[in-house]
N, C-alpha and C positions, 0 to 999 in steps of 0.2 A: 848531052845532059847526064849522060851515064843511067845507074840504075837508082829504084829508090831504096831507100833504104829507112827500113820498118822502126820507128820511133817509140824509145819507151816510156814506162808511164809521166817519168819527170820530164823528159823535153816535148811531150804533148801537155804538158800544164805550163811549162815555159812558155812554148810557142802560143798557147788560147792568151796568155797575158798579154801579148805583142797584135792582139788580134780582136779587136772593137766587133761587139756584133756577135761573134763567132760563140759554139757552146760545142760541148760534148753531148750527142745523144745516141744512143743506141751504137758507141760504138764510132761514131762517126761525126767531124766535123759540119757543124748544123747552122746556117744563117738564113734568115730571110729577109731578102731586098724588097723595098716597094719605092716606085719612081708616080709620075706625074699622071700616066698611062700609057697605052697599051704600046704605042711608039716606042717612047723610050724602054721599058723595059724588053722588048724585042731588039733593041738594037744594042743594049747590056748585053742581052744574050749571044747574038754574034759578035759583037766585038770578044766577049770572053770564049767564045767555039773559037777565035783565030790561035789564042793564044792556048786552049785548051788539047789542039790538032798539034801545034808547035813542038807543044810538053808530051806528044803521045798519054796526054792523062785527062781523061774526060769527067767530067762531075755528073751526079746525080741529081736530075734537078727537073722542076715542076714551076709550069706559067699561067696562070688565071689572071689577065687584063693588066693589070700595075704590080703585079705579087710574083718575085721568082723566090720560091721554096729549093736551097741547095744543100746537096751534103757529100761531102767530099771524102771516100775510103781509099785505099791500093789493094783490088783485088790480089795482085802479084806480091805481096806480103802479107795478107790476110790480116789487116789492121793500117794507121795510120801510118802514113811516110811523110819523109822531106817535100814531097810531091804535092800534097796535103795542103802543108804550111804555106807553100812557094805560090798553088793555085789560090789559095783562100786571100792572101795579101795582095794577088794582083787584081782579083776581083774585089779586093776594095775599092784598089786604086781605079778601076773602071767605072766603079760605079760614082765616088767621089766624081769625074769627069763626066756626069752627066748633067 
């Protein structure tokens, strides 16, 4: 997958356009999922840990019952990466599939 590589201010306003849901906060790509309960949203969450392990890029992220609270940085570039983008789009697509 190579490395990531640190995105500047214009293709983090590109990429949020490509990216339903998603917001800039504090720095850091910000969504919050809520499913049917606690089930599915438990099983969002592992399904997105397999591919999170894959990417060696883990997200920030918080579960109360039906609610995951995510937000996605690259410590290893001390701001947003490609890594970012590429995690936030497949955890759409994961989530759509529930």
């Amino acid at each position: 997958m190579g490395s990531p590589k640190k995105l500047t201010e214009e293709e983090i306003s590109e990429g949020l356009t490509a990216l339903d849901q998603w917001s800039l906060i504090g720095g850091k790509l910000h969504r919050e999922f809520q499913f049917n309960d606690f089930i599915e949203a438990m099983g969002f969450m592992t399904r997105v840990a397999l591919v999170a392990e894959s990417m060696n890029h883990h997200p920030e992220w918080f579960n109360v019952y039906n609610r995951v609270k995510v937000d996605l940085t690259t410590h290893d570039v001390d701001g947003l990466s490609n890594y970012d983008l590429q995690l936030a789009a497949r955890m759409d697509q994961l989530a759509d599939g529930v």
